[in-house]
C-alpha positions as CSV (number, residue, x, y, z in Angstrom):
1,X,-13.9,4.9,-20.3
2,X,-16.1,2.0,-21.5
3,X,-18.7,0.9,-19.7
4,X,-18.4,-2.2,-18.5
5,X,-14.8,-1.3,-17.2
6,X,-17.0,0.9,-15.0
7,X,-18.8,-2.2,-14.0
8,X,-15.5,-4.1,-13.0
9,X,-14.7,-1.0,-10.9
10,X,-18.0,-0.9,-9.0
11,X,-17.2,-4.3,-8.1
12,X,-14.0,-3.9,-6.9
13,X,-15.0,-1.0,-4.9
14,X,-17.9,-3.1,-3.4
15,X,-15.5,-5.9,-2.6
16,X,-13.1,-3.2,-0.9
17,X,-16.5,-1.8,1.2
18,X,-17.7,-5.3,1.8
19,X,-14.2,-5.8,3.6
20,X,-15.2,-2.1,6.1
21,X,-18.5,-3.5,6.9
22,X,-16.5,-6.7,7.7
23,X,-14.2,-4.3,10.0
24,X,-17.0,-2.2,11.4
25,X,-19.5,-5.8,12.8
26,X,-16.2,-7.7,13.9
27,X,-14.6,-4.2,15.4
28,X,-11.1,-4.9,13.9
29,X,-10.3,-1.4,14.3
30,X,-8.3,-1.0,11.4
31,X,-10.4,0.2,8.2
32,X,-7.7,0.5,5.4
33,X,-6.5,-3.2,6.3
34,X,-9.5,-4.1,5.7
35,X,-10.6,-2.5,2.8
36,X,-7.4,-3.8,1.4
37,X,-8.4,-7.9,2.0
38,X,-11.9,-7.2,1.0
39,X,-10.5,-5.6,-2.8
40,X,-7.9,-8.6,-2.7
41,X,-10.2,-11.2,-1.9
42,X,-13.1,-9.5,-4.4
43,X,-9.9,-9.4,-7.6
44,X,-9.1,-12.8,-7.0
45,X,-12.9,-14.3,-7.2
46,X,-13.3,-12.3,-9.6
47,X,-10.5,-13.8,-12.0
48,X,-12.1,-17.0,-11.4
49,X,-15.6,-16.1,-12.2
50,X,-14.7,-14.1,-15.6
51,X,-12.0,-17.3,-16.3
52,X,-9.1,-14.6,-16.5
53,X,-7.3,-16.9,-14.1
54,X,-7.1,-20.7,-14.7
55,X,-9.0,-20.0,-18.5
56,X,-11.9,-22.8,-19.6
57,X,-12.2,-23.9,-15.9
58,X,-15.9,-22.3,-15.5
59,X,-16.6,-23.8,-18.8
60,X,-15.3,-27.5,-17.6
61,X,-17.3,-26.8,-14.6
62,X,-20.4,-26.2,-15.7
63,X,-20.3,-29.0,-17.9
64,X,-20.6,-30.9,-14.7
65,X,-24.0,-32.3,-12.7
66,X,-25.5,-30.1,-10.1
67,X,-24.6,-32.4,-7.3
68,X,-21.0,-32.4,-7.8
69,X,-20.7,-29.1,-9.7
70,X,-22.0,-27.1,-6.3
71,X,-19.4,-28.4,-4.1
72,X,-16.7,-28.4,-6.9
73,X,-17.0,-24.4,-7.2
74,X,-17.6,-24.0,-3.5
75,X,-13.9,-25.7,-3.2
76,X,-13.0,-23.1,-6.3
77,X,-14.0,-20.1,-4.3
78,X,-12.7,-21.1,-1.1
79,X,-9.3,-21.2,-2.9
80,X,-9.8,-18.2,-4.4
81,X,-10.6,-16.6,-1.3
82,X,-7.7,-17.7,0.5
83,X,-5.2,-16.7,-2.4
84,X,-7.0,-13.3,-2.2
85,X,-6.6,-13.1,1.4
86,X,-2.9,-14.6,1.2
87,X,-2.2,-11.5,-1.4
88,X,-4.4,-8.9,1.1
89,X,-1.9,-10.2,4.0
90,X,1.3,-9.3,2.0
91,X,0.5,-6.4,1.2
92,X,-0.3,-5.0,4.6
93,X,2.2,-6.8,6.7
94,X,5.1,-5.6,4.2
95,X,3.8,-1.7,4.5
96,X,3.8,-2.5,8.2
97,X,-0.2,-1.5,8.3
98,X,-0.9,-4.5,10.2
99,X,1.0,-5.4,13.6
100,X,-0.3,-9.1,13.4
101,X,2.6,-12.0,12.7
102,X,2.9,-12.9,8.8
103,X,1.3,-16.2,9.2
104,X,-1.9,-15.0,10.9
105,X,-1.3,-12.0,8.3
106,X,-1.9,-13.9,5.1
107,X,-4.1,-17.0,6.4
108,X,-7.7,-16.1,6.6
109,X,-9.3,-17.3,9.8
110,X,-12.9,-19.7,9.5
111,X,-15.1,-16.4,10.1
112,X,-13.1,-14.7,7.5
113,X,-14.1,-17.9,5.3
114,X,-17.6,-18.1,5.8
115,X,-17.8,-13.9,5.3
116,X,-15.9,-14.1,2.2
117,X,-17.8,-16.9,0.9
118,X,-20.8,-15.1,1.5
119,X,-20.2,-11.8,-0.5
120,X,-18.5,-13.8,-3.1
121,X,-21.9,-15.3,-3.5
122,X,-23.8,-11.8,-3.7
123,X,-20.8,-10.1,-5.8
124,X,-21.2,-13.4,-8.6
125,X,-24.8,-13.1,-8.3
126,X,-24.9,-10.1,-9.8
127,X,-22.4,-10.7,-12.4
128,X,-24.2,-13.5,-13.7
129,X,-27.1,-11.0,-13.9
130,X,-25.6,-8.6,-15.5
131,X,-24.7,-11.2,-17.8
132,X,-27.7,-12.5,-18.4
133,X,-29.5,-9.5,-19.6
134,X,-26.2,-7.2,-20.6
135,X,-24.6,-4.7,-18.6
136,X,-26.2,-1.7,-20.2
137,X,-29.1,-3.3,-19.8
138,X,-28.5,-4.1,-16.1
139,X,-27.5,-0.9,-15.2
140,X,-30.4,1.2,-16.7
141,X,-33.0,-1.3,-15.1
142,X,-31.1,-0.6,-11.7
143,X,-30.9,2.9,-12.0
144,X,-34.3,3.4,-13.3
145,X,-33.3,5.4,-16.4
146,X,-36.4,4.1,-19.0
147,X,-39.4,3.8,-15.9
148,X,-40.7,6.6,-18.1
149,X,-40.6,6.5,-21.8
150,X,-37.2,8.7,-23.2
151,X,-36.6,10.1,-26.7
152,X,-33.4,9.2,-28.0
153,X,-31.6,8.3,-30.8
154,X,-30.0,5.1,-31.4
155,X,-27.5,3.0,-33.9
156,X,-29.3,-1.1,-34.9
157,X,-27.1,-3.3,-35.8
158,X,-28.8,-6.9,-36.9
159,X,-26.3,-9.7,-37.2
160,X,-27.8,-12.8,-38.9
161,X,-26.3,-16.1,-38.7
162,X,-26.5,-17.5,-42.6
163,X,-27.5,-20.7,-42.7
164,X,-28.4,-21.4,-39.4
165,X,-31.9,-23.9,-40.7
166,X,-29.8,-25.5,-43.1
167,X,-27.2,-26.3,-40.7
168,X,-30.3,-27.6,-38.3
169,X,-31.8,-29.5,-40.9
170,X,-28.6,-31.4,-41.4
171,X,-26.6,-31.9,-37.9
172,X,-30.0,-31.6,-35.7
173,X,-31.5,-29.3,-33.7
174,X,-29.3,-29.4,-30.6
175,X,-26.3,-29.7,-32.5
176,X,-27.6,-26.1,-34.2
177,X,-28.5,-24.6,-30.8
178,X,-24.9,-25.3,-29.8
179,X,-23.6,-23.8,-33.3
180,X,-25.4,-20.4,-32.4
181,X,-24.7,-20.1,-29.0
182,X,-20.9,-20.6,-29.7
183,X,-21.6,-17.8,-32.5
184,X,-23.3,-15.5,-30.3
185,X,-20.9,-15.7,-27.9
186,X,-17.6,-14.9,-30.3
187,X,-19.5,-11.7,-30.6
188,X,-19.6,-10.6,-27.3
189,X,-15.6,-9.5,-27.2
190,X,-16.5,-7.3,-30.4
191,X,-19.1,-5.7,-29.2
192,X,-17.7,-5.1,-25.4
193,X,-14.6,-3.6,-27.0
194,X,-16.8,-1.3,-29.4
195,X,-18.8,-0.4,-26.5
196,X,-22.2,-1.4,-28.0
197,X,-25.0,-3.2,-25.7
198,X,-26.1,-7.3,-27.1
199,X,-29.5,-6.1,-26.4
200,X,-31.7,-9.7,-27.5
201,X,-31.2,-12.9,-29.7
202,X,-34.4,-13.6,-32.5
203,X,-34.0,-16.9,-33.5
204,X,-30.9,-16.7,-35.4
205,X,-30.7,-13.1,-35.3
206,X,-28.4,-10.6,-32.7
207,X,-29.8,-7.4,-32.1
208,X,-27.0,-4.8,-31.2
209,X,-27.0,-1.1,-30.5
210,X,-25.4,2.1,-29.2
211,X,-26.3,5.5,-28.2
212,X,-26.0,7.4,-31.5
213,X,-23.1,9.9,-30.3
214,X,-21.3,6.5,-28.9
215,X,-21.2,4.7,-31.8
216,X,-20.6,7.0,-34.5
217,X,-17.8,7.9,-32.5
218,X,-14.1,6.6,-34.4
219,X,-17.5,4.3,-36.4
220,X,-17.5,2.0,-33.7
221,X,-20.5,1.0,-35.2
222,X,-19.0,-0.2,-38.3
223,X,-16.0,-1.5,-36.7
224,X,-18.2,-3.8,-34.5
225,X,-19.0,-5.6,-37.6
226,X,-16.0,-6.5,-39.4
227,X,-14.2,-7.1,-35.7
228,X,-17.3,-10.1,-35.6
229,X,-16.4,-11.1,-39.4
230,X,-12.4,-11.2,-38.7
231,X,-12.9,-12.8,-35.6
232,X,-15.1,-16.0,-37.1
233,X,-11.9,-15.5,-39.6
234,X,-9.1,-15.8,-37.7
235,X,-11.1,-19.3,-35.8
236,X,-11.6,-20.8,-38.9
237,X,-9.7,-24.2,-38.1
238,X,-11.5,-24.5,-34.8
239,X,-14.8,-23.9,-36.2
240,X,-14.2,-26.6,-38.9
241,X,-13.3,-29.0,-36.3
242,X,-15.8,-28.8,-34.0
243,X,-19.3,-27.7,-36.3
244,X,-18.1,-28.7,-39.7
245,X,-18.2,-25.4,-40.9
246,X,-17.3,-21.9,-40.2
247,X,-19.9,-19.2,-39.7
248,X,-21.0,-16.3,-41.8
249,X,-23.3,-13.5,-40.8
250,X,-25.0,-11.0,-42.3
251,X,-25.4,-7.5,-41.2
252,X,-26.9,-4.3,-41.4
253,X,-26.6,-1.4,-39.8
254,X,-29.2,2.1,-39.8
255,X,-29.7,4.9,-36.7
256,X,-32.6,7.3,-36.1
257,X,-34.8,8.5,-33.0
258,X,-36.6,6.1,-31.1
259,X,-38.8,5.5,-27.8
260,X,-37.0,3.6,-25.3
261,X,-39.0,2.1,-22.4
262,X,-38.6,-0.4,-19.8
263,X,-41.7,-2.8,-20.0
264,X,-43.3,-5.8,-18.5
265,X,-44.7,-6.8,-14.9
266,X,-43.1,-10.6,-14.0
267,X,-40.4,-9.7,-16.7
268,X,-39.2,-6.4,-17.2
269,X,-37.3,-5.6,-20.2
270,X,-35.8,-2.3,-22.3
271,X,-38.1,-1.7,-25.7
272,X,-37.3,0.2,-28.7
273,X,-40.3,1.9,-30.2
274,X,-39.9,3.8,-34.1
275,X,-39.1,3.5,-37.7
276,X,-35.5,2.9,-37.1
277,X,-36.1,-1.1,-36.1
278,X,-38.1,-1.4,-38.7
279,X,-35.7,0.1,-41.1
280,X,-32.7,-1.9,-39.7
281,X,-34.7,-5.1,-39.8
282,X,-36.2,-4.7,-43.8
283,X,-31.9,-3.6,-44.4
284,X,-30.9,-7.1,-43.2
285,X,-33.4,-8.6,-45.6
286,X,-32.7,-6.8,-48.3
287,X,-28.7,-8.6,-47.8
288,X,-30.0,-11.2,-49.4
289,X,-31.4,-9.3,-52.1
290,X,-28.3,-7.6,-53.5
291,X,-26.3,-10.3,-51.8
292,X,-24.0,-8.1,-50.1
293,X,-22.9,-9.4,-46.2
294,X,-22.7,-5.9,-44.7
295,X,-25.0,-3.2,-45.3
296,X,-25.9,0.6,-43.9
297,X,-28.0,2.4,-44.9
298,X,-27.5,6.0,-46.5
299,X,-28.9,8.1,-43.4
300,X,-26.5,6.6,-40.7
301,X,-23.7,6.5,-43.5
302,X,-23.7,10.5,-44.1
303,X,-23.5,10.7,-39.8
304,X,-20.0,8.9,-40.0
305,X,-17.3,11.2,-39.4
306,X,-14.8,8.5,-41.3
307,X,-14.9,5.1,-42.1
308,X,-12.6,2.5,-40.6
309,X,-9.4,1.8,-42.0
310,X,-9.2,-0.4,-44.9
311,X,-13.3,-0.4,-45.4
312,X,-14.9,1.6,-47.7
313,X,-18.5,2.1,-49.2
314,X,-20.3,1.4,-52.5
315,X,-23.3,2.8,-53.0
316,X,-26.1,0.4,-54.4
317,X,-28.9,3.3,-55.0
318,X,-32.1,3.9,-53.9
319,X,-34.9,0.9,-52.9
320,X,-38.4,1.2,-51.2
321,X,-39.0,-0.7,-48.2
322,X,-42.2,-2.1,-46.6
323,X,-43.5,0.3,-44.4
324,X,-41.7,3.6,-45.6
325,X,-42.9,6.3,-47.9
326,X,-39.5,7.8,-49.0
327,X,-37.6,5.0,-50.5
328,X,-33.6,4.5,-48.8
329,X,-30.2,4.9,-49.9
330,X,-28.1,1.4,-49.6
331,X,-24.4,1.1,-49.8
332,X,-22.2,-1.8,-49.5
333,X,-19.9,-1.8,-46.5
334,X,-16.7,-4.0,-47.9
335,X,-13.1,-4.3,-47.2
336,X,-10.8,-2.4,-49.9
337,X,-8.3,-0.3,-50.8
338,X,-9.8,3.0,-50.4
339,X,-11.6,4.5,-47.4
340,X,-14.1,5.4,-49.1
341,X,-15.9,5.6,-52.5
342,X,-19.9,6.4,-52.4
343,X,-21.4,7.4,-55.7
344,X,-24.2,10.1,-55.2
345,X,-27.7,8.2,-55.6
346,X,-29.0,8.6,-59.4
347,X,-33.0,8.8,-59.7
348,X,-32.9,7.9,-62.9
349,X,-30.8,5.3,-63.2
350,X,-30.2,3.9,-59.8
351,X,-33.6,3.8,-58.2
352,X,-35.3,0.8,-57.7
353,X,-38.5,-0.6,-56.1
354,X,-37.9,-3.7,-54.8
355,X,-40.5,-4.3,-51.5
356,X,-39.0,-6.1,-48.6
């Protein structure tokens, strides 16, 4: 099961225990009751806080000064909380759990309220964390997992947004902050539903990756980056509309063993340490070379069990890059016909030096 499906879980279950401490200060006496308002009440604020109910209203929300945005959301919640409750109340007054009267059943009292309110604001707190630095992220700095340096080996994706200083030069610097943000965020469905982990933004530049058994599994990997290209596709209208332009990015793609370490002291952070960054990061450069939008590198290519349907792979030989003695296959990663056609590397003939 992906991760962050685990994630939405974990909060459900905390809403649900959240509702038994609830039972257990205010001695209600019935534990199941209220477990069952406290996963309600957690589902409902949820659907506001991920915009799954009522879709754009964060958005609209946010858009709005502190001073009235506060009390705006506080509203929000509260409503939230009492269609949670409401729901909660049917439930257990139709399964005959609870022996109170329907209306006291489904309407939450002012204590019930104020409770509510107050793990709603814990529950979105840590949502908006996890958001803020990415789930995997989140998790493994809760859990502890990098506190000591591991060994592991990883999949890099780089996704560049072309044209991104252009654009600034000629719509502004705000208006080319906005542009990337809107980019950067088209990508997070992509890479959620490939199970990778957004793991930092360089400038113009998205750093993605995956555990390498995760994401050469069904080349999730590789599917992560034309579900980014389709998906900038299939908005082309509204991205003309609103920027002027519709995005393109280039990508590349490479996997090998790494150091991964949580460092920092104020700010702590997860750190990849080894040749594959490097490598990934001198394979997005070298897009512009041979002007191909999407390429991998012959190492993490010959770990793919299959390609994706309808992509398939043309080599484009053998080049040296900065910082590597042995010089590294390159193939093409386009959409076609076949699934996939990779000629073998020829020293001779296909071998070249360019330095990025």
């Amino acid at each position: 099961m992906p991760q962050h499906v685990w994630f939405w879980i974990g909060i459900l279950l905390l809403s649900a225990g959240a509702g038994l401490l609830y039972d257990a200060i205010f001695k209600n006496g019935i534990p199941l009751v209220a477990a069952i308002y406290g996963f309600c009440t957690g589902a409902c604020a949820l659907t506001l806080e991920r915009g799954t109910l009522m879709p754009g209203l964060q958005a609209r929300l946010r858009r709005l000064p502190t001073f009235l945005y506060v009390p705006i959301a506080e509203l929000a919640y509260v409503g939230m909380i009492t269609l949670g409750h409401a729901i909660g109340g049917v439930v257990v007054w139709s399964t005959g759990l609870s022996p109170e009267p329907f209306a006291e059943a489904v309407i939450p009292s002012l204590r019930v309220l104020v409770y509510a309110l107050a793990v709603s604001a814990l529950l979105v707190f840590v949502v908006r964390m996890r958001d803020l630095i990415g789930a995997e992220i989140f998790v493994n700095l809760l859990v502890g997992r990098y506190h000591k340096p591991v060994e592991e080996e990883r999949i890099f994706l780089f996704v560049d947004v072309v044209g991104s200083t252009a654009y600034a030069e000629t719509h502004g610097a705000l208006k080319a902050q906005a542009f990337l943000s809107t980019v950067f965020a088209a990508l997070a469905e992509p890479v959620r539903r490939c199970q990778g982990s957004t793991d930092d933004f360089i400038g113009d530049m998205a750093l993605i990756t995956w555990p390498m058994a995760r994401g050469l599994q069904d080349a999730r990997c590789v599917a992560c980056v034309f579900a980014i290209r389709d998906g900038l596709a299939r908005e082309a209208a509204a991205w003309e509309e609103r920027f002027g332009t519709v995005p393109e990015i280039r990508a590349a793609l490479h996997g090998g063993p790494v150091v991964t370490a949580e460092v920092g002291v104020d700010r702590h952070k997860i750190a990849y340490f080894g040749d594959a960054v490097n490598v990934t990061a001198r394979l997005e450069a070298l897009c512009r070379t041979l002007d191909a939008p999407v390429l991998i590198s012959g190492d993490l290519l010959a770990k793919l069990p299959r390609m994706p349907e309808g992509i398939r792979a043309r080599s484009l030989g053998e080049h040296a890059v900065r910082g590597r003695d042995r010089c590294l296959a390159v193939t093409a990663l386009e959409r076609g016909a076949r699934l996939r056609e990779v000629a073998p590397p020829n020293p001779a003939g296909d071998r070249q030096r360019a330095r990025v």
